[in-house]
C-alpha positions in Angstrom: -121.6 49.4 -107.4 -121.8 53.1 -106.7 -118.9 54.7 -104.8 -120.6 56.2 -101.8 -117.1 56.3 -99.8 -116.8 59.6 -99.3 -118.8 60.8 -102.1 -119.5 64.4 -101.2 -120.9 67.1 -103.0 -119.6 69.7 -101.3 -116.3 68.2 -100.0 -115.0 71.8 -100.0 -117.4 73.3 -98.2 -117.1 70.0 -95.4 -113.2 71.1 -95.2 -113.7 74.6 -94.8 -116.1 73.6 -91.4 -114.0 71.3 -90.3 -116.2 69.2 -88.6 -115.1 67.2 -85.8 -116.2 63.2 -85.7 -115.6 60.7 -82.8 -114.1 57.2 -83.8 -113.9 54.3 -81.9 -115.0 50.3 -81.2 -115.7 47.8 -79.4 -115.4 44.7 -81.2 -116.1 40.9 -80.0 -117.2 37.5 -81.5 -118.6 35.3 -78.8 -118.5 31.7 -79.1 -120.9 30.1 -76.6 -119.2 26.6 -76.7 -115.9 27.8 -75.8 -115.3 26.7 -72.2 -113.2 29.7 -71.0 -115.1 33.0 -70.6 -113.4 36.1 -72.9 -112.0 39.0 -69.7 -110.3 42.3 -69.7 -106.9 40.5 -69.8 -107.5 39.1 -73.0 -108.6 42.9 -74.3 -105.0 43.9 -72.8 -103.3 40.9 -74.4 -105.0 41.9 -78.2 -105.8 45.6 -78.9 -107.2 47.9 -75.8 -106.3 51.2 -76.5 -107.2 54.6 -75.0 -107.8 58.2 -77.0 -105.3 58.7 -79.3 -103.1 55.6 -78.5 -105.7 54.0 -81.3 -103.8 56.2 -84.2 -100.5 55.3 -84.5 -101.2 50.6 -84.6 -104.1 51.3 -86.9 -103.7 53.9 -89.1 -102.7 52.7 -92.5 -103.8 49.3 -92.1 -107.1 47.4 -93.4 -109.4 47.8 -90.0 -112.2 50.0 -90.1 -110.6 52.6 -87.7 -108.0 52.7 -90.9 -110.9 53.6 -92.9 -112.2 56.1 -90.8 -109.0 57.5 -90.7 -108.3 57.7 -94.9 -111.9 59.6 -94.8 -110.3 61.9 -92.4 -107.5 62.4 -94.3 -109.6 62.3 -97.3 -112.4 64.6 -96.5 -110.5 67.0 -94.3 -112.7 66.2 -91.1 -111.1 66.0 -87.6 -111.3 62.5 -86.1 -111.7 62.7 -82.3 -110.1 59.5 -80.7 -112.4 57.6 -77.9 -112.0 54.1 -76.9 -111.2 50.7 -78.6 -111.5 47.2 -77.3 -110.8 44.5 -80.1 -110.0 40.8 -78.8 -109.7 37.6 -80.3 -113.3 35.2 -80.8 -113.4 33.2 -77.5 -116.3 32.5 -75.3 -118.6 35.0 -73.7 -117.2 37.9 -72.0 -117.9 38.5 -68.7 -120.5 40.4 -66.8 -117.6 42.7 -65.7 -115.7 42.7 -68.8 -119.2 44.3 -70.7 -119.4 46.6 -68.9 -115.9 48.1 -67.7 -115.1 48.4 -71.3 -118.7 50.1 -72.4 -118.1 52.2 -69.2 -114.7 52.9 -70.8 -116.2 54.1 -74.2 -118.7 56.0 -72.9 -116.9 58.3 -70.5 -114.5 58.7 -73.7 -117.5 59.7 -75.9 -118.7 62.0 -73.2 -115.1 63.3 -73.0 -114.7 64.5 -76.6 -117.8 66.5 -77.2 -119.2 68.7 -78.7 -118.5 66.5 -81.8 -120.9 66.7 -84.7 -120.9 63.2 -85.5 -119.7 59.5 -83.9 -118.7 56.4 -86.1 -118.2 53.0 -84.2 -116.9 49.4 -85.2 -118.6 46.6 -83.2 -118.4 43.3 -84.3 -122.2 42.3 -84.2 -121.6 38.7 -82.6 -120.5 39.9 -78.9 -122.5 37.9 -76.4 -122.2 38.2 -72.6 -123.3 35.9 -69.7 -126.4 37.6 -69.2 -127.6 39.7 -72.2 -128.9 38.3 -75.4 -128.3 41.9 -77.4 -124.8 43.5 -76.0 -124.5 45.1 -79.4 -127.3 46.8 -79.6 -126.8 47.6 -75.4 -123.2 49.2 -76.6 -125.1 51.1 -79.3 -128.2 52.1 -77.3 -126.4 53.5 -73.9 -124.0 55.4 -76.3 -126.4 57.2 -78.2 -127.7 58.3 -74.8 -124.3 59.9 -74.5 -124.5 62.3 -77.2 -126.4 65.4 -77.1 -129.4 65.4 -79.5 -129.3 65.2 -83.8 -125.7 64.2 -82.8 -125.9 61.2 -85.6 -124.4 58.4 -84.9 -122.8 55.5 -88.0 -121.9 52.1 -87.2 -119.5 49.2 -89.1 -120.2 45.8 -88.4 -118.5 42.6 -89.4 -119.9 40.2 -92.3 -121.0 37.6 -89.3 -123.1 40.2 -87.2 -126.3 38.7 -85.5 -127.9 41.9 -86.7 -131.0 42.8 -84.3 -133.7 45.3 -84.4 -132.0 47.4 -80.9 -129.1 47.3 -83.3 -130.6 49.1 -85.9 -133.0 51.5 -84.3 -129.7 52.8 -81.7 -128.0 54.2 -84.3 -128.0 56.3 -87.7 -126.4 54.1 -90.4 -125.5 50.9 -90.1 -123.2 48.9 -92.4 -121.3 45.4 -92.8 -118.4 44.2 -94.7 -119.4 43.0 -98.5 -116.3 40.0 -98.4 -116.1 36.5 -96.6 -112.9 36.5 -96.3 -112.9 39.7 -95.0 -110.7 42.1 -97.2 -112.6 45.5 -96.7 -112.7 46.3 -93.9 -110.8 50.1 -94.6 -113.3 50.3 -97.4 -116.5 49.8 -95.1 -115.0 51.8 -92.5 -114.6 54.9 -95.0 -117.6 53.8 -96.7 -119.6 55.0 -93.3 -117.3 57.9 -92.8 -118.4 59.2 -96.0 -122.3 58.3 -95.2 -121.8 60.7 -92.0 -120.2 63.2 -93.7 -123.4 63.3 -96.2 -125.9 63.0 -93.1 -124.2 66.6 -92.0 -124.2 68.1 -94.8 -128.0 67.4 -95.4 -128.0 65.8 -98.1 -129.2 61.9 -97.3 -132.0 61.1 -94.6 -130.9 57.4 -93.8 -134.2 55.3 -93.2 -133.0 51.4 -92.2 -135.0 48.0 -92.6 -134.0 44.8 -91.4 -135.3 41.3 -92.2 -134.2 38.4 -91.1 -135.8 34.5 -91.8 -134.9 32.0 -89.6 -132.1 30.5 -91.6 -128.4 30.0 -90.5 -126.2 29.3 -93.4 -123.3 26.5 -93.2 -120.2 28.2 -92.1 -118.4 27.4 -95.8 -121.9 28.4 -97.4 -121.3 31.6 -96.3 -118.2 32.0 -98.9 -119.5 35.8 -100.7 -117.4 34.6 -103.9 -119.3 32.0 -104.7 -122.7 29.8 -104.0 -125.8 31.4 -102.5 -124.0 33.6 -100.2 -122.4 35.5 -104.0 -126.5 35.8 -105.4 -127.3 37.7 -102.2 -124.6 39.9 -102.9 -125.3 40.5 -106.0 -128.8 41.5 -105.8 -127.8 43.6 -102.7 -125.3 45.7 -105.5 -128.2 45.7 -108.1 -130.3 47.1 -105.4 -127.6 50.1 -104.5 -128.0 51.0 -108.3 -131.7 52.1 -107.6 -132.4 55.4 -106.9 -132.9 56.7 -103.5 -130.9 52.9 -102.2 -128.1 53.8 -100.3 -126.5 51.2 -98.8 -127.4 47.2 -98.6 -125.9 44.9 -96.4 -126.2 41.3 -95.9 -125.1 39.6 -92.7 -124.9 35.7 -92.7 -124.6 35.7 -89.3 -123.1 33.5 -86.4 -124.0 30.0 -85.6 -122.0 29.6 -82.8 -123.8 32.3 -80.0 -126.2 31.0 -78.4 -128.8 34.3 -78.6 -132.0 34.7 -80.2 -130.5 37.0 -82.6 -128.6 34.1 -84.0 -129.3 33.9 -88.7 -128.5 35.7 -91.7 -129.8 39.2 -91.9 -130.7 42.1 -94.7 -130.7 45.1 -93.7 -131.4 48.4 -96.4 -130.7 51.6 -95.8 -132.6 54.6 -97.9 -132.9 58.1 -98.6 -135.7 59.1 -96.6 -137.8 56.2 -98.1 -138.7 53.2 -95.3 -141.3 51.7 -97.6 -138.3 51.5 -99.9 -136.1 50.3 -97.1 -138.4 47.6 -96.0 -139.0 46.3 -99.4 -135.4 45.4 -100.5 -134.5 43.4 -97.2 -137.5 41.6 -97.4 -136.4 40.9 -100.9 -133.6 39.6 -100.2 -134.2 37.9 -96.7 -137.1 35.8 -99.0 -134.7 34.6 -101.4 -132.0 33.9 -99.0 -135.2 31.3 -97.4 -136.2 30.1 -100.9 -132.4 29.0 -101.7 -132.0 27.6 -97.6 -131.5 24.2 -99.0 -128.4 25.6 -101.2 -127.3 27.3 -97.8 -126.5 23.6 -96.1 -123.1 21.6 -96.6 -121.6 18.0 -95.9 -117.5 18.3 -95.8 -115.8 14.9 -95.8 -114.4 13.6 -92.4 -110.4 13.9 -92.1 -110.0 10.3 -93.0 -111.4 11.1 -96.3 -109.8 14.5 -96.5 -106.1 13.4 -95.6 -106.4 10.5 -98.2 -107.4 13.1 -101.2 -104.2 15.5 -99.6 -101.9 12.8 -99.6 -102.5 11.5 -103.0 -103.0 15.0 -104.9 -100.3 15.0 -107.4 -97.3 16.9 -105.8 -95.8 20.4 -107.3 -98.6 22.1 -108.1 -98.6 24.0 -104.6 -99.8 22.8 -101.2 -103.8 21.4 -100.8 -104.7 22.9 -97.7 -106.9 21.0 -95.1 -109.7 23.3 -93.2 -109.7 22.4 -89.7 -113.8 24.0 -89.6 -114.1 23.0 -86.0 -110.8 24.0 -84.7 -111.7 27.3 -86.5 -109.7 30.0 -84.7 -111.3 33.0 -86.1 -114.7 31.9 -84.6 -113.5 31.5 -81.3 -112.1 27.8 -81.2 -108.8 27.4 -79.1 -106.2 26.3 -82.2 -105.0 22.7 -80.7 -107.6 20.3 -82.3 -105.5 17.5 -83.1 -107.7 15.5 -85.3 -106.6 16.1 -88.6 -102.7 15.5 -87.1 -103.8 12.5 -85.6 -105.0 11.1 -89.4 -102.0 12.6 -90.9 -99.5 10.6 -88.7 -101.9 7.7 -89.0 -101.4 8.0 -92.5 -98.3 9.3 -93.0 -97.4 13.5 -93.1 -95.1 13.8 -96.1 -94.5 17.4 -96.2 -97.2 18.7 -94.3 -97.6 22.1 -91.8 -99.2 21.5 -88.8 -99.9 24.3 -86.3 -100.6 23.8 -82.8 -101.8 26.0 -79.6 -100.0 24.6 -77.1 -97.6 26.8 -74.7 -96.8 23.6 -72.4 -95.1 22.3 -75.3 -93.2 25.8 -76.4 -91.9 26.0 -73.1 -90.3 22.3 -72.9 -89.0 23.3 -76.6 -87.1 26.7 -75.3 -86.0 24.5 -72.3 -84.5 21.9 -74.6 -83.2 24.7 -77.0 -82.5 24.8 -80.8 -81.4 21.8 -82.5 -82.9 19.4 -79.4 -84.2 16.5 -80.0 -86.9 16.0 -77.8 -90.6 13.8 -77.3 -94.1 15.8 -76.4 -97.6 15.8 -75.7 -99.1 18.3 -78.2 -102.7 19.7 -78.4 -105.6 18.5 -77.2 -105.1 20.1 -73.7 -107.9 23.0 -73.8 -111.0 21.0 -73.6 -112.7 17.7 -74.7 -113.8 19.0 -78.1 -110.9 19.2 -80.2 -109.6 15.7 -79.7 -106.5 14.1 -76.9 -102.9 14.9 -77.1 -100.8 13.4 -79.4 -97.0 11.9 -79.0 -94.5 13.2 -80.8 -91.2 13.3 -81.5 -89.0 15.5 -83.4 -85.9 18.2 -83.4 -86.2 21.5 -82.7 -85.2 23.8 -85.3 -86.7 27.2 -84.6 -87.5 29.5 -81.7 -88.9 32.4 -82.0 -90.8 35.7 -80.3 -93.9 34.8 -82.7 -94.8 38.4 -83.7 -95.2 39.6 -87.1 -96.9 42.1 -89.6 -99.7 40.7 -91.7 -99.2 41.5 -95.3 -101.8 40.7 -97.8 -105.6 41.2 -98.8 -106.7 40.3 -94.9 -105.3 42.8 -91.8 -103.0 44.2 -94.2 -100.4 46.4 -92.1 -101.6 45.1 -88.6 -99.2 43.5 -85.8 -100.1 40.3 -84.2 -98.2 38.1 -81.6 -98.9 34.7 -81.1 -96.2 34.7 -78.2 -93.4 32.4 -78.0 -93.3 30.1 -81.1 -91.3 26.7 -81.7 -90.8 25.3 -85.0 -90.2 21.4 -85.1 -88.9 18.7 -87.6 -91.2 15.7 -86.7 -90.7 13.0 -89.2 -91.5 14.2 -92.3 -93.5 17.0 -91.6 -93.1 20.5 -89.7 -95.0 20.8 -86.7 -94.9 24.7 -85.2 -95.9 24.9 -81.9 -97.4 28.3 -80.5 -98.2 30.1 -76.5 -101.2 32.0 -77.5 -103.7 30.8 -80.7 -103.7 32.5 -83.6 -105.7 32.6 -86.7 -104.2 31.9 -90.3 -104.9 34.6 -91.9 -101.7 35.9 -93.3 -98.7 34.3 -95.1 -96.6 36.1 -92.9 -97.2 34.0 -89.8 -95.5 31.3 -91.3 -92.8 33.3 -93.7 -91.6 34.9 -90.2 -90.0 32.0 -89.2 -88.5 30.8 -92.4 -91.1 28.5 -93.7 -92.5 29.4 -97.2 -96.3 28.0 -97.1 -96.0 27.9 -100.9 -93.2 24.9 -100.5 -95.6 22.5 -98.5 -96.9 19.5 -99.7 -99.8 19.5 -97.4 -101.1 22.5 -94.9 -103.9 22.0 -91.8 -105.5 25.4 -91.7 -107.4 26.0 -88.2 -110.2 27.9 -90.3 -113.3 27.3 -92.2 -113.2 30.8 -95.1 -111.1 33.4 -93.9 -107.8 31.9 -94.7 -108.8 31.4 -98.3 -107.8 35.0 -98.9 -104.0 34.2 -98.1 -103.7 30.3 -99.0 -106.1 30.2 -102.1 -103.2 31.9 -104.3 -100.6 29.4 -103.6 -102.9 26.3 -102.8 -103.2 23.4 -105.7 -106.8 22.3 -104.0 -108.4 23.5 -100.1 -110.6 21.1 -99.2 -112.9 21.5 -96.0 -112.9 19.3 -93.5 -115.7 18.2 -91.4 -114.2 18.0 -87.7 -115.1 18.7 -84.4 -114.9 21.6 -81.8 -116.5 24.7 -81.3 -116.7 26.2 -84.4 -118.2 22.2 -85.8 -119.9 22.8 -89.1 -123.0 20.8 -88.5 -125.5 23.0 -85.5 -127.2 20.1 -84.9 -124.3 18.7 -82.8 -124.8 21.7 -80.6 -127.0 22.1 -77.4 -129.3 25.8 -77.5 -130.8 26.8 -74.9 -131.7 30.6 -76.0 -132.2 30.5 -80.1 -135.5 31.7 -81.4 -137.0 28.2 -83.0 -138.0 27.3 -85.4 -134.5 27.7 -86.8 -133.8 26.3 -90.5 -131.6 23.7 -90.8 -131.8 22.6 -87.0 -135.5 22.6 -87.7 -136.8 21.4 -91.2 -139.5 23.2 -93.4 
């Protein structure tokens, strides 16, 4: 593919200027079937930082304002600190929530200038309680912040709802290339380097997006493999034209109820929109002729625990994908169907983790090496199955923060609060106060588990914690369960999705 991070020219002109360029985000993916709504607190509980309180968590590590950073670095520019607001996927944010952070980024944008150029992260799935498009409204009411020719470049992650406000609000506009995501540095230099062209007059960015009414399976959406991998492809072949500049495809996500919802291609050319228009259509028409290839049918835990349990032991763990207790898209992380088969069934060896800080606080009031009975999971809402008994010993409390290491968040802190870590008769069963996302090795090595060592692991996930567990894993196999993040849309109720809409509506 051609290397147009930071490919420039006249790179020693561009550090002789020294050109200042704002940086900052607001990042969100909204799940609609999540009961609680997303609010400022949970900003203040993840990542809400102001001006250059941004630099020192994320420099150095694999987010996009770490890429926009190493093109700093790289390129000599100055990068002006604004506003970020990064959360964990939950249900829509509030009314006031929307708008106290946009608010917040703006009046930092408007604080910084004269800059000569902006680049943002936004997620591309953020919905609110009343507008269908808050990405392209975050886009849209920033650009009328900056004085004009002021360009403006924009990262977006691989499951954006990409919209047309989206597009025509900003400059440049591109997505990560992996599912599990693993670049995000890379597409946050990647646009860097795109602005830094943009000023030195050498590209004139034209953008086309296409979109067919198609939402891809959440495990269809792997980019290694299946139909999700030929899209990418032909998107690389296409960057090897002339004149091609960048080509993005978005698979989208199922689970926001917004008319925006489905897969996406969106080209970005040299001063060509003919051009532009022709490769996403290209690609949005293959993507509809290969829909079919796009659909999946995961067995049900009974069937999944049976092939874990019986997979020939000491070959490395076979990891269980909890897809609709899927953390990363906004699910609340104490499904307990797939423990519930496991006891039924009998654990042997496996790693179960749980949301539940009812439970961590009767563990740190019984205290290490207590032996103790609980309720766990289930306690959220209906979705995600009852609570389950257990009993067990305590062997392990802990503060529950750690550094991700690894191809995913690489260099980034996370805290999933006060964590318990409990022998439950024959298995391990860690117990957590706020959810958290397996995306890291880490989470587990921190408190002296080695994930390599298990017989069986439940990941609450559907692809993105194949980029940690897929090296050490004898066999993952997905699991069709419920919750919010459930595989199948059909089980869903929508209300606001442009129809028809391919697979809830056949062709």
């Amino acid at each position: 593919m051609p290397n147009t991070r930071c490919s420039t020219p006249n790179a020693s002109l561009f550090r002789i200027s020294r050109m200042r360029i704002a940086i900052g985000g607001f990042f969100h993916e909204s799940n609609s079937f999540c009961q609680a709504p997303t609010t400022l607190a949970d900003y203040e509980r993840a990542r809400l930082y102001a001006g250059a309180e941004m630099l020192p968590p994320l420099r150095g590590t694999d987010t996009e304002i770490g890429g926009f950073l190493r093109a700093a670095d790289h390129l000599g520019f100055e990068a002006v600190p604004t506003s970020y607001a990064w959360a964990w996927p939950a249900g829509l944010l509030t009314g006031d929530c929307f708008r106290t952070l946009l608010d917040r980024l703006k009046a930092a944008v408007e604080a910084c200038l004269p800059v000569d150029g902006i680049l943002l992260s936004i997620h591309g799935a953020l919905a609110t309680e009343a507008d269908d498009d808050p990405d392209g409204t975050i886009l849209a009411e920033v650009r009328s912040c900056l004085p004009p020719g002021v360009p403006l470049v924009v990262t977006c992650d691989f499951h954006a709802n990409l919209s047309p406000l989206m597009v025509s609000s900003c400059d440049a506009l591109i997505g990560y290339r992996t599912y599990p995501h693993v670049d995000l540095a890379d597409c946050g230099e990647e646009a860097a380097g795109l602005l830094v062209r943009m000023l030195q007059d050498e590209i004139r960015p034209t953008m086309a997006l296409a979109k067919p009414p198609l939402m891809p399976h959440i495990v269809r959406q792997r980019t290694a493999d299946g139909p999700m991998a030929e899209l990418m492809a032909m998107a690389r072949a296409a960057e090897q034209e002339p004149g091609v500049l960048r080509v993005t495809v978005a698979g989208g996500f199922a689970y926001a109820d917004v008319p925006r919802v489905g897969i996406g291609a969106l080209a970005i050319t040299d001063g060509d929109p003919d051009r532009a228009a022709d490769v996403a259509h290209t690609l949005a028409d293959t993507a509809w002729e290969r829909r079919r290839a796009f659909t999946a049918a995961p067995p049900g835990p009974q069937e999944a625990v049976r092939r874990a349990l019986t997979h020939p032991a000491g070959h490395g763990p076979v990891v269980l994908s909890d897809i609709g207790d899927n953390v990363g898209g906004g699910s609340p992380g104490d499904g307990t169907v797939l423990l519930r088969e496991l006891l039924r069934q009998g654990p042997r060896g496996a790693l179960v983790l749980l949301t539940d800080p009812e439970a961590v606080a009767a563990a740190l009031q019984a205290g290490v090496r207590a032996r103790l009975s609980l309720r766990v999971g289930g306690k959220t809402d209906c979705l995600h199955g009852d609570p389950v008994e257990v009993t067990g010993r305590v062997r392990l409390l802990a503060d529950g923060i750690f550094r991700n290491r690894g191809p995913m968040r690489d260099g980034l802190v996370d805290d999933q609060g006060r964590t318990a870590v409990l022998d439950v008769d024959g298995f391990t069963l860690v117990l957590c106060e706020r959810k958290m996302p397996q995306w890291n090795l880490q989470q587990f090595r921190s408190l002296g588990i080695d994930p390599a060592d298990q017989r069986v692991i439940v990941c609450k996930g559907a692809v993105a914690h194949r980029a940690a567990y897929e090296p050490i894993a004898a066999e993952i196999i997905d699991v069709d369960t419920p919750g919010a993040c459930a595989g199948d849309m059909r089980q869903f109720h929508y209300e606001r999705l442009r129809r028809p809409l391919y697979p809830l509506d056949e062709w």
